[in-house]
C-alpha positions as CSV (number, residue, x, y, z in Angstrom):
1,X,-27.8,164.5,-50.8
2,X,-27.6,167.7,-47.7
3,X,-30.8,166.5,-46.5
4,X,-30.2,162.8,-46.7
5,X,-26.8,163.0,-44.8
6,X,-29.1,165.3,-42.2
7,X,-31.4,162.4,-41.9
8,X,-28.5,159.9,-41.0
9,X,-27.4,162.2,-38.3
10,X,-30.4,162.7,-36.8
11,X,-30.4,158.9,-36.0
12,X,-26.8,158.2,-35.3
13,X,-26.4,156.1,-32.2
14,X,-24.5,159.1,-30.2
15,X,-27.6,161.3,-30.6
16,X,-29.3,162.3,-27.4
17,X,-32.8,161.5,-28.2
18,X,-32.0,158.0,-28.9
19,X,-28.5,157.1,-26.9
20,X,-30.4,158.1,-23.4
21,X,-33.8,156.3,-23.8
22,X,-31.5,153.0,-25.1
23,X,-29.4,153.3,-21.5
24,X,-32.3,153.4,-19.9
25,X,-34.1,150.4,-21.2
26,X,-30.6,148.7,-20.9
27,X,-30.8,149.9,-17.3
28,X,-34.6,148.7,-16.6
29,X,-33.4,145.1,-18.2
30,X,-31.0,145.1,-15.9
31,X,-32.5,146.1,-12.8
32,X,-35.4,143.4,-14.2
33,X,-32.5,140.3,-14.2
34,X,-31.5,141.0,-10.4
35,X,-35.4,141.4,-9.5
36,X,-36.0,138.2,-11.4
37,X,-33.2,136.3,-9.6
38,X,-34.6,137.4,-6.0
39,X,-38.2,136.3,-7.3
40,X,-38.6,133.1,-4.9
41,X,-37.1,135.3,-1.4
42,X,-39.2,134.4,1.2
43,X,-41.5,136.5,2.7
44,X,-40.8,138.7,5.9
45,X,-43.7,139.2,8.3
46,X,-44.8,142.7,6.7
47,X,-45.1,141.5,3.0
48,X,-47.0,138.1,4.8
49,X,-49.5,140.9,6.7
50,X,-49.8,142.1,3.0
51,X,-50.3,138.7,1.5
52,X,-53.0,137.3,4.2
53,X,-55.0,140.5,3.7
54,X,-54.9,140.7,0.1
55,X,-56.0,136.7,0.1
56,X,-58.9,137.5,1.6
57,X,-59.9,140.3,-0.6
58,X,-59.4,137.5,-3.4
59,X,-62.0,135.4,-1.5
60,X,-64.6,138.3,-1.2
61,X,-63.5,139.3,2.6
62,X,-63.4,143.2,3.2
63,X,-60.0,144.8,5.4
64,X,-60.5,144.5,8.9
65,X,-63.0,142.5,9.0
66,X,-61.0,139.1,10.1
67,X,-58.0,140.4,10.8
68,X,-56.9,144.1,11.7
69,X,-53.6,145.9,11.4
70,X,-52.7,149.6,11.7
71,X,-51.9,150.5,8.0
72,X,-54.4,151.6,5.7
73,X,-55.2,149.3,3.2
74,X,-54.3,150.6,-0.2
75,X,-51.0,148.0,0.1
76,X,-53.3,145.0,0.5
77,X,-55.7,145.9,-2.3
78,X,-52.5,146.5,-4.7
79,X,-51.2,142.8,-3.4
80,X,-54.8,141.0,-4.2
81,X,-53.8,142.6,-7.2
82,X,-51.1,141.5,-8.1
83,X,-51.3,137.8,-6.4
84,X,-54.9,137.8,-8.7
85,X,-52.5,138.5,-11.8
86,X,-49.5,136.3,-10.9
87,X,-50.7,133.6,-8.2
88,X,-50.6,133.4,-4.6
89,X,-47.0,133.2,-4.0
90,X,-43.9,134.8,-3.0
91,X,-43.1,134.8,-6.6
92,X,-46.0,136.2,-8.1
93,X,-45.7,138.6,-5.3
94,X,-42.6,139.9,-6.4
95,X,-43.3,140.1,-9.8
96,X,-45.7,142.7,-9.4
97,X,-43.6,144.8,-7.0
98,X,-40.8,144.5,-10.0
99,X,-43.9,146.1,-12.4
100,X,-44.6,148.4,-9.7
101,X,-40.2,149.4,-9.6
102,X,-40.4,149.9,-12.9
103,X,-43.2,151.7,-13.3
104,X,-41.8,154.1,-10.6
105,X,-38.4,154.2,-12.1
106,X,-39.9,155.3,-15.5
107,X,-42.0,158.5,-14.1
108,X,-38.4,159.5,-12.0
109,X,-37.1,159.6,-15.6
110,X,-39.6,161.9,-17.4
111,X,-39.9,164.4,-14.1
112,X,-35.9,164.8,-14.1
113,X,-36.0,165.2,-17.7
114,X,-38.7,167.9,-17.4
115,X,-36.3,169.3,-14.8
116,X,-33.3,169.2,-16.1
117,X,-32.4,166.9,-18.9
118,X,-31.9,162.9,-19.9
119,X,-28.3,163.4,-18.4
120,X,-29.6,163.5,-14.8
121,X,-32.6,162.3,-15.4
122,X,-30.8,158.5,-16.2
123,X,-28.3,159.6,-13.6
124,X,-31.5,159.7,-11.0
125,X,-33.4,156.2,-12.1
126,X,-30.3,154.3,-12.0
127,X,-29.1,155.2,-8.4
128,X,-32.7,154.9,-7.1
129,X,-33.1,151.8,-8.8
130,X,-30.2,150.0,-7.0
131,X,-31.2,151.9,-3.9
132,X,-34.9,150.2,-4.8
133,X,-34.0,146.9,-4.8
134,X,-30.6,147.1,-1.8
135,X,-30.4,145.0,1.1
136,X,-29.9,147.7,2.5
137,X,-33.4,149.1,2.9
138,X,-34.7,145.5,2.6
139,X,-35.2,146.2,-0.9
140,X,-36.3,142.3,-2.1
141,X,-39.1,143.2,-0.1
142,X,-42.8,144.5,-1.3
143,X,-43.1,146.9,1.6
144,X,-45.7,149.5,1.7
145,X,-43.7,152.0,1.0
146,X,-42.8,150.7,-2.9
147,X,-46.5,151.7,-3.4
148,X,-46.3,155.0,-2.0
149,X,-43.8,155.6,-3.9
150,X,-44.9,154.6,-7.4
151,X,-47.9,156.4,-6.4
152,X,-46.1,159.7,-5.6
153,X,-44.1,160.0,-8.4
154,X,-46.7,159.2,-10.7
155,X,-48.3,162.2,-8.7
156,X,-45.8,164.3,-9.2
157,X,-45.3,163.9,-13.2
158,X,-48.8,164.2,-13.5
159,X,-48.3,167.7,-11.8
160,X,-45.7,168.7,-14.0
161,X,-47.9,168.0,-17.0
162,X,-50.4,170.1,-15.5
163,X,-48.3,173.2,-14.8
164,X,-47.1,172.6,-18.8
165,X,-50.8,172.3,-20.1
166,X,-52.8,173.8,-17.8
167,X,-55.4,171.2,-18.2
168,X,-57.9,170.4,-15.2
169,X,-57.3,166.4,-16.1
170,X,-53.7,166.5,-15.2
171,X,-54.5,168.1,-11.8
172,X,-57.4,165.6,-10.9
173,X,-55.3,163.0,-12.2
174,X,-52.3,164.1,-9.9
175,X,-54.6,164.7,-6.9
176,X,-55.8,160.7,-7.7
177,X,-52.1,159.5,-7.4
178,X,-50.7,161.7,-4.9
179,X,-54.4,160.7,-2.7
180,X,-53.7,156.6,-3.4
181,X,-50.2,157.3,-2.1
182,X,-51.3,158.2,1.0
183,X,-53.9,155.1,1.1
184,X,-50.9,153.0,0.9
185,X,-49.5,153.8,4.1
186,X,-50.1,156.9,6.2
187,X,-47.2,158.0,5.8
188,X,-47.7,159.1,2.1
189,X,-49.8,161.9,3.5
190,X,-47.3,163.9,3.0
191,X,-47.3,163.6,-0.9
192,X,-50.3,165.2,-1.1
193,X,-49.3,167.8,1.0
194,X,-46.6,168.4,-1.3
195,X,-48.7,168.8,-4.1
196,X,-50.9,171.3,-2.6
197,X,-48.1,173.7,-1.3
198,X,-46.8,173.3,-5.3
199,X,-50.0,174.3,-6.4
200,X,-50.3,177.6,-4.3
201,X,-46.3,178.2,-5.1
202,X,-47.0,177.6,-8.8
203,X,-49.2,180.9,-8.7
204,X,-46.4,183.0,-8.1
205,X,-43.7,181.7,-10.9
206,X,-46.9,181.6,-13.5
207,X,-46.8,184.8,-16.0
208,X,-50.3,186.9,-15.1
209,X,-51.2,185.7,-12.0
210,X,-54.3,184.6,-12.6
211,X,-55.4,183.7,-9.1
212,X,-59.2,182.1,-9.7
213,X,-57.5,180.3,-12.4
214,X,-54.5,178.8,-9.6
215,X,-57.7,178.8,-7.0
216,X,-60.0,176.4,-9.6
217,X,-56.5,174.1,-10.0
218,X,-56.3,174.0,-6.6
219,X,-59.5,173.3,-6.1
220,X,-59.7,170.1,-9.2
221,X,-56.1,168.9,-7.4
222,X,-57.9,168.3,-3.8
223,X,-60.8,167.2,-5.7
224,X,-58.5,164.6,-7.2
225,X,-56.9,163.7,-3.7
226,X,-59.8,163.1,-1.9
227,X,-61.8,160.8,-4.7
228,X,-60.1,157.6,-3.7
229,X,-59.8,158.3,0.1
230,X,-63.8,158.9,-0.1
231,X,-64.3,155.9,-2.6
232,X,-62.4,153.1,0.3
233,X,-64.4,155.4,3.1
234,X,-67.1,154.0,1.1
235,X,-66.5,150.7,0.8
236,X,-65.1,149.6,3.9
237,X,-68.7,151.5,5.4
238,X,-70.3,149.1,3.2
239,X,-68.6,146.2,4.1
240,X,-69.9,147.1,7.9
241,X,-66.1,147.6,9.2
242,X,-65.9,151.0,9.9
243,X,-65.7,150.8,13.4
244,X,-62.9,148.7,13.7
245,X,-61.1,149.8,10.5
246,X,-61.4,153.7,11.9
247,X,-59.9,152.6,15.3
248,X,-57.1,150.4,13.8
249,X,-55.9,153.1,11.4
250,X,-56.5,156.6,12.9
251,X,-57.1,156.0,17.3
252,X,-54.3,153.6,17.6
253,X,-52.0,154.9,15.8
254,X,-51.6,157.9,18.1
255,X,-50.8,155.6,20.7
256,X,-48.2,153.8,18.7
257,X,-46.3,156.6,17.0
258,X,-46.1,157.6,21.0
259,X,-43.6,155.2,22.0
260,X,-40.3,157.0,20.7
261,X,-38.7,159.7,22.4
262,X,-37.1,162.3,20.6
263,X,-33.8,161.3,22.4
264,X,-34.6,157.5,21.3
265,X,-35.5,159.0,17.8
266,X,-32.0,160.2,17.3
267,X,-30.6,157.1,18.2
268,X,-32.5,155.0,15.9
269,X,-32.2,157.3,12.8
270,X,-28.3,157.3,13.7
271,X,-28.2,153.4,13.7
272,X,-30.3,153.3,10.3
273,X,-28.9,155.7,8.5
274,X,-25.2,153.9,9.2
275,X,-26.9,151.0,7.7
276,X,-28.5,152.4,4.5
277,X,-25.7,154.9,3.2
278,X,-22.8,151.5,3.9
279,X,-23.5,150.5,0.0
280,X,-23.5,152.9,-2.5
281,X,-21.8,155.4,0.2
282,X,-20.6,157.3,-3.0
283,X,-24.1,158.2,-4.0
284,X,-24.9,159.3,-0.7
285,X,-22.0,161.7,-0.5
286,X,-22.8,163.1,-4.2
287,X,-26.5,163.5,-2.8
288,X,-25.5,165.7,0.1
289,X,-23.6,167.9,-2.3
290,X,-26.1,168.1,-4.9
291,X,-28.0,170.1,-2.8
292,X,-25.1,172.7,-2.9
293,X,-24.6,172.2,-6.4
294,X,-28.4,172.9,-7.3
295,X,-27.8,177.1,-6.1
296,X,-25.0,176.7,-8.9
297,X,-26.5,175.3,-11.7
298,X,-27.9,177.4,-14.5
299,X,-31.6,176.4,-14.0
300,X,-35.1,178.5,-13.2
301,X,-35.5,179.1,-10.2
302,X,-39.1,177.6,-10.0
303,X,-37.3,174.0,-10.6
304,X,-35.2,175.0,-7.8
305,X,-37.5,175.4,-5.6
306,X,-39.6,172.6,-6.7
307,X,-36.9,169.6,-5.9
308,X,-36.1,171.6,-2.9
309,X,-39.4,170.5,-1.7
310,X,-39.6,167.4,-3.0
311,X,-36.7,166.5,-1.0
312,X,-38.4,168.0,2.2
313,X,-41.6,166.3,1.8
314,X,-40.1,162.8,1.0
315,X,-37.5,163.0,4.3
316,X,-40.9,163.9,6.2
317,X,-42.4,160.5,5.1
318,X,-39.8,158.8,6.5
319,X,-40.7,160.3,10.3
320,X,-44.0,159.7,11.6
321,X,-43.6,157.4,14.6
322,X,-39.5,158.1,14.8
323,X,-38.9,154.6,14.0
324,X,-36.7,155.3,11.3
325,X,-37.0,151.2,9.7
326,X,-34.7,150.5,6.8
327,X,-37.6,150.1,4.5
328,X,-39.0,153.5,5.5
329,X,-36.5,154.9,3.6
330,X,-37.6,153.9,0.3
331,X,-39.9,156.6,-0.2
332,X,-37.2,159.2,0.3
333,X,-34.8,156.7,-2.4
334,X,-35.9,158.9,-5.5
335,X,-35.3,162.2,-4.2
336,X,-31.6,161.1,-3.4
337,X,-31.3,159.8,-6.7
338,X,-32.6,163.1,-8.1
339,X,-29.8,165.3,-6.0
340,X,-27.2,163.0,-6.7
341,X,-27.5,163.0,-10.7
342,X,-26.6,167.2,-10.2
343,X,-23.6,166.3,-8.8
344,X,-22.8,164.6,-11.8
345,X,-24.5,167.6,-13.9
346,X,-22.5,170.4,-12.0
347,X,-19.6,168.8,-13.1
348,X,-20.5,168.3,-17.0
349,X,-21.9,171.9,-16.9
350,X,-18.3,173.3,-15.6
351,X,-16.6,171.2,-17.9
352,X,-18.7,171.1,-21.3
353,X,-16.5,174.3,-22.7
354,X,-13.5,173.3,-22.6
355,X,-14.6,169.0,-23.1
356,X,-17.4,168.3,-25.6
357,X,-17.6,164.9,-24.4
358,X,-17.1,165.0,-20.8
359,X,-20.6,163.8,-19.9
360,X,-18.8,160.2,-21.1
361,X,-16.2,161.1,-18.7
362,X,-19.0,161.7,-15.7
363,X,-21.0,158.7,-16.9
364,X,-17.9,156.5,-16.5
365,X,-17.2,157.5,-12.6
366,X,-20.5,157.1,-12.3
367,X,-20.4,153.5,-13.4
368,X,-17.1,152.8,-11.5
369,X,-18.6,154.4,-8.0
370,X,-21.9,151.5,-8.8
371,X,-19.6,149.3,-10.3
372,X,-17.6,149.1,-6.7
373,X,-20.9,149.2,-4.5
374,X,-22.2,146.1,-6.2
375,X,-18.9,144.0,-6.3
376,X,-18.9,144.5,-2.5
377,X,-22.3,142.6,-2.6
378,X,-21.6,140.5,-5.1
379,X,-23.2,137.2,-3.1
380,X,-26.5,139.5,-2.9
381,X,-26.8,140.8,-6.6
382,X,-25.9,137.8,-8.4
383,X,-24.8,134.2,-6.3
384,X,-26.4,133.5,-3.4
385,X,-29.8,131.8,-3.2
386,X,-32.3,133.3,-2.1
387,X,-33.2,131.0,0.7
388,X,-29.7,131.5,1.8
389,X,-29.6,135.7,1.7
390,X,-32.9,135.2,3.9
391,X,-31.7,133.1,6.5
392,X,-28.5,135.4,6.5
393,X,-30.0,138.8,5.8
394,X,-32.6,138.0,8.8
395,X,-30.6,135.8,11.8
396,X,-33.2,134.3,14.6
397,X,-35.9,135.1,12.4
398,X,-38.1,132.1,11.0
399,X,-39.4,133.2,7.4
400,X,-37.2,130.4,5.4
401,X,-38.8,127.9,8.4
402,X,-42.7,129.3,8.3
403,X,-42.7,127.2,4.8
404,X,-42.4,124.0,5.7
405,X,-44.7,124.7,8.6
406,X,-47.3,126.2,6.9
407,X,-47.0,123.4,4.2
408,X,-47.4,120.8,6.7
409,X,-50.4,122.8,7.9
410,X,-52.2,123.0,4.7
411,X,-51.6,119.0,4.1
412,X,-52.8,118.0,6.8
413,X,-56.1,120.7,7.6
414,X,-59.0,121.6,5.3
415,X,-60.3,125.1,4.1
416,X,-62.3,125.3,7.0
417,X,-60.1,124.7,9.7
418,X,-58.3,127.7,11.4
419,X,-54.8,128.3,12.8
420,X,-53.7,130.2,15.2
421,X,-50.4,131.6,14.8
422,X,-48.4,132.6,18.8
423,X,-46.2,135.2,17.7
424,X,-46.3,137.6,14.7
425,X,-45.9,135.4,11.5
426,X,-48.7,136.1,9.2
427,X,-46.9,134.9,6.4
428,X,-47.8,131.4,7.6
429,X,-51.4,131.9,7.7
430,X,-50.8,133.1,3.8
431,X,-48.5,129.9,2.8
432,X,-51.0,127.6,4.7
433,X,-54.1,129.4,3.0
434,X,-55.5,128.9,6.4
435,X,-58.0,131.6,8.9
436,X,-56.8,132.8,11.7
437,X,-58.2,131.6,14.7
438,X,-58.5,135.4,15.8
439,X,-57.6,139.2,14.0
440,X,-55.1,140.0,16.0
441,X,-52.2,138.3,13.5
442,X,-49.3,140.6,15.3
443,X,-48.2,139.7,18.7
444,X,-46.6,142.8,19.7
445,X,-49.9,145.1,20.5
446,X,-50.7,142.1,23.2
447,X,-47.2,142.7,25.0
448,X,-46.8,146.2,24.6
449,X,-47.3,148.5,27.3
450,X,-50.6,150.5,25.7
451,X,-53.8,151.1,27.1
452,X,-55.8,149.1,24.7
453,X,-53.6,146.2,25.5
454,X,-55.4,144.0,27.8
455,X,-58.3,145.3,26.2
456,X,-56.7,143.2,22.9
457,X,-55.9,140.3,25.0
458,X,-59.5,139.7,26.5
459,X,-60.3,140.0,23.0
460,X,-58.7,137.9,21.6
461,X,-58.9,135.1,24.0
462,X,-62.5,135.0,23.5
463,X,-62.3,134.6,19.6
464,X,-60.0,132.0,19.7
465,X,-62.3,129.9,22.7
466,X,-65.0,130.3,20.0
467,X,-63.0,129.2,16.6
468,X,-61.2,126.3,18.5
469,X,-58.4,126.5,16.3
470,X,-57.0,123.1,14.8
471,X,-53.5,124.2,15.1
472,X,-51.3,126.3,17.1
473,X,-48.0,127.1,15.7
474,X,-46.0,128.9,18.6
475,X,-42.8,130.9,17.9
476,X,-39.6,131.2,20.3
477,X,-38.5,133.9,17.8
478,X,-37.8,137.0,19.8
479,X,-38.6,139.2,16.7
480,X,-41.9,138.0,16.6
481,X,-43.1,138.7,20.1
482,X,-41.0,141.7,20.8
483,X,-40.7,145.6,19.1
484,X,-37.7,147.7,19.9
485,X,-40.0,149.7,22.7
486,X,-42.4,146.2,24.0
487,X,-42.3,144.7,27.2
488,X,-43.6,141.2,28.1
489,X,-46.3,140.7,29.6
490,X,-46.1,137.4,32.1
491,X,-49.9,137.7,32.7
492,X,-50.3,137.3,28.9
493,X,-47.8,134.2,29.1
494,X,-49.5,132.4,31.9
495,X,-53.2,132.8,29.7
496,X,-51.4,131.5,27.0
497,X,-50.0,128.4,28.6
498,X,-53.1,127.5,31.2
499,X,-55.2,127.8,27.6
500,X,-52.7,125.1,25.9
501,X,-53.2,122.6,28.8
502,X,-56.8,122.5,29.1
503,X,-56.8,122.6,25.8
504,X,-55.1,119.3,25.7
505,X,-53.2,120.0,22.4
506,X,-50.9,117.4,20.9
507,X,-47.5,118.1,19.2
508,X,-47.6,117.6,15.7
509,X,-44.5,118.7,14.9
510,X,-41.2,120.5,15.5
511,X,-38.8,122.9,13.8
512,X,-35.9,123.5,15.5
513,X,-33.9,126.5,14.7
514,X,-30.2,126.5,13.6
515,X,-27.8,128.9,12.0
516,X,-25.9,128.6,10.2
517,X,-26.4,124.9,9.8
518,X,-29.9,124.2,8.2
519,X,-32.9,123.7,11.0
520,X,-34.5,120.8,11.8
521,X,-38.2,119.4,10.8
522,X,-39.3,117.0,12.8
523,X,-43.0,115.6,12.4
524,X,-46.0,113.6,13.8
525,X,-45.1,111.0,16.1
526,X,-41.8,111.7,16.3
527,X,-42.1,115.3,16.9
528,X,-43.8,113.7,20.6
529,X,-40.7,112.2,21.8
530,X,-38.0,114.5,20.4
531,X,-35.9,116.3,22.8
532,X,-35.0,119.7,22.2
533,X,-31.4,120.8,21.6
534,X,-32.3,124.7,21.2
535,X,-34.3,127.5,22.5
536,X,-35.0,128.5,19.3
537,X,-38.1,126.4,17.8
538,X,-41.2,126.7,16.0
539,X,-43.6,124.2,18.0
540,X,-47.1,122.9,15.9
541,X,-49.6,122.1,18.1
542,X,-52.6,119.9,17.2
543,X,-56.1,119.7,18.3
544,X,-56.9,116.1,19.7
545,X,-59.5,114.3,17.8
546,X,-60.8,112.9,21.0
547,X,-62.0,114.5,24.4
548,X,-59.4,112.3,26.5
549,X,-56.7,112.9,24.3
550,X,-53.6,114.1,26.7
551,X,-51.1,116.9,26.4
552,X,-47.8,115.5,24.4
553,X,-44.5,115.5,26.2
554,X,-43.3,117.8,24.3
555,X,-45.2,120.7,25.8
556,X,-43.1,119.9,29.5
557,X,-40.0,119.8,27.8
558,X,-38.8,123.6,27.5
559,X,-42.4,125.4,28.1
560,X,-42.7,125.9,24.6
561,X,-45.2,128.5,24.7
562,X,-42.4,130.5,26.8
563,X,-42.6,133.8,26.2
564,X,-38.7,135.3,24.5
565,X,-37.3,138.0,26.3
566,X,-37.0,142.0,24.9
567,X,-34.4,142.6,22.9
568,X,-33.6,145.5,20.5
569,X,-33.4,144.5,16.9
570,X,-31.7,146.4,13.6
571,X,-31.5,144.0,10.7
572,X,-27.1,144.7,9.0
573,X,-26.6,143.2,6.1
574,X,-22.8,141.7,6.3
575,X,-20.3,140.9,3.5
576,X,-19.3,137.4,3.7
């Protein structure tokens, strides 16, 4: 009967082993219903860049070979991915960044466990997760920096395992993830960086010191790190790219990280930071003093040192460049989530003498401090529609209005007809499952003051002479011409608009831009005698079927392929 009644306890519903792993899947559904509910959000211009290339990986086309971009392309692969699992659609999209989330969310639990125990470690996934998904770092968003992310923490569990078993599999496997973080986005190079200075620490906590043991780890960890980077070298050298795809991803990026003076850096990281830490400002604070807390806990003094650097290494991912974007943030998400859960853990461990159960009493200001951050963004968690948080979230940008254009588009245009998009809106070339008429799908490396840039613009006036693109969808949106450091370039403009009046294109249709009233669509012949009421428009353009055709009005009623002027942009998500 002793051992029976032992049994029972061992499975009671308060017992550690089971009561944390059943918040956590309660969690995971949770943080699965408000991914679910923000399935159908239109796509912003970085996860259309994603889309577009990953659709033409789908179709047998190699990176960089029709269109170019400056990221690596470890972000488009895992999109073809996941649009070849669940469709070609904004929905599909974000169902696999929600299996990616989750996937991340899961290793954050099993490395803070290792670290410390299930109390922080559900602490940790819990804040990241709401920090994951946040309008605040545009979290509805696949950006590239979800993938470095799952990526890196995968890397890092792996690493843990390896340090525990001391098996050569867990460091290749480690040097795999940690190497496909960094094929993601350049900035996850500093993932594997982190690894490697773990490794070489790790030598010096180990009992015997065995250094041709730590150097053969070492050695099987960059072995790991390097397979994938040498496997896409590989492939994108077969696919005869390597030219452009070196220049796109390692020259020009010098020039564009550049741009940013320190002085301008500060600035920026001031402005974003004021943006990310306004929800969930709690956390944030209980972040900053788990750092103290960590030199106070009762821990070894390898894991110490361990988050210490994992902190270090994910705040460096978020600088290359200095441009300190909301979503570049996300990578850094997990390590806040980490020191904020030993706030929380500091507090049970001062307590837990004289309170037995006080980690209920932590776990319950924990829930009131979320509890509060999500009320205040009620409209964004759980009532507004999506279509609505976009147009709101993103004022005097057109990613609600590229669907209906891009839908006309694709009605009216066959396979093998090409667009070309004026201004930087790839996602219509995805919706439209069109071409472009030339690689150059961003705007802003044509008007920015760079040395390659007339360079790009001869460029790509000559692909788009030969492609003779059926239609021309031109933008007023000043977010799609302009960055926060361009300039325009009225030489640029004038080749622009001398190219749309020889080319005699008619006006197939207008959208004209209103907020907060809905826009307005306006097609065919109807779109050629409607007047404008708004600077703000998305113009179609459509090649004549005839030589004599003549230029529609439309094109001498506000110059429509006017240029917008430079202005300085940082997406704040309101309460209404």
């Amino acid at each position: 009967m002793k051992k029976q009644s032992k049994q029972r306890s061992s499975v009671s519903p308060f017992n550690p082993a089971i009561i944390y792993p059943t918040l956590l899947v309660i969690f995971l559904l949770f943080f699965t219903c408000i991914r679910l509910r923000l399935l159908s959000f239109p796509l912003e211009r970085d996860e259309g860049e994603y889309a577009y290339f990953g659709q033409l990986i789908l179709q047998g086309i190699p990176p960089f070979k029709l269109a170019w971009n400056i990221k690596l392309p470890g972000t488009c692969y895992c999109y073809a991915l996941i649009m070849a699992i669940f469709g070609q659609s904004a929905s599909g999209i974000h169902s696999g960044l929600l299996i990616f989330n989750l996937g991340s969310l899961i290793f954050l639990y099993f490395i803070v466990k290792k670290l410390f125990n299930p109390f922080s470690a559900l602490i940790a996934v819990i804040t990241t997760g709401l920090f994951f998904v946040s309008p605040q770092v545009l979290g509805q968003a696949a950006h590239a920096t979800h993938f470095v992310t799952f990526f890196m923490l995968g890397g890092t569990l792996f690493l843990l395992l390896a340090f525990e078993n001391q098996k050569f599999r867990w460091y290749f496997l480690s040097g795999v993830m940690m190497g496909l973080s960094f094929l993601m986005k350049q900035s996850g190079i500093f993932f594997p960086l982190f690894g490697g200075v773990v490794v070489i620490l790790h030598y010096f906590f180990s009992p015997g010191k065995n250094i041709w043991k730590n150097l053969m780890n070492m050695l099987v960890y960059s072995a790991g790190v390097i397979f994938p980077i040498a496997l896409l070298f590989m492939v994108i050298a077969y696919s005869g790219v390597f030219d452009r795809f070196w220049f796109w991803t390692f020259i020009y990026p010098e020039e564009y990280g550049s741009r940013v003076s320190i002085l301008d850096a500060f600035r920026m990281f001031k402005l974003t930071f004021n943006v990310i830490t306004e929800m969930f400002f709690a956390l944030w604070i209980s972040a900053g003093i788990g750092i103290i807390a960590l030199f106070f806990m009762k821990i070894k003094w390898w894991n110490r040192l361990f988050v210490l650097l994992f902190l270090l290494f994910s705040f460096l991912s978020v600088t290359p460049g200095f441009y300190f974007r909301q979503h570049y943030f996300i990578s850094f998400l997990p390590a806040v989530g980490i020191f904020s859960a030993l706030t929380f853990e500091l507090m049970n461990s001062l307590a837990e003498k004289h309170f037995k159960y006080i980690p209920v009493i932590t776990g319950l200001i924990f829930i009131i401090i979320v509890s509060y951050g999500m009320n205040t963004y009620k409209q964004y968690f759980f009532t507004a529609s999506p279509d609505d948080l976009c147009r709101f979230m993103y004022q005097k940008n057109y990613f609600t209005e590229a669907i209906p254009v891009a839908n006309y588009i694709r009605i009216h245009s066959t396979a093998k007809d090409k667009i070309l998009v004026l201004g930087s809106e790839p996602e219509i070339l995805f919706y439209s499952k069109r071409t472009s008429a030339t690689g150059y799908i961003y705007m802003y490396d044509l008007v920015t003051d760079q040395k390659y840039k007339y360079q790009m613009q001869q460029e790509m006036f000559n692909e788009v002479e030969k492609s003779k693109p059926k239609y021309i969808i031109v933008l007023s949106c000043n977010y799609s011409w302009t960055n926060e450091v361009g300039q325009i370039d009225t030489i640029f403009e004038a080749k622009l608009n001398t190219y749309l009046q020889k080319s005699h294109y008619i006006q197939a249709g207008i959208v004209e831009y209103h907020y907060p009233a809905p826009s307005i669509c306006i097609w065919d012949n109807d779109a050629q005698t409607y007047k404008l009421n708004s600077n703000e428009y998305i113009s179609i353009l459509r090649r004549p079927d005839s030589v004599g055709a003549t230029l529609a009005v439309a094109l001498a009623l506000r110059s429509p392929c006017r240029l917008p002027t430079l202005s300085t942009h940082l997406i704040v998500i309101r309460n209404s």
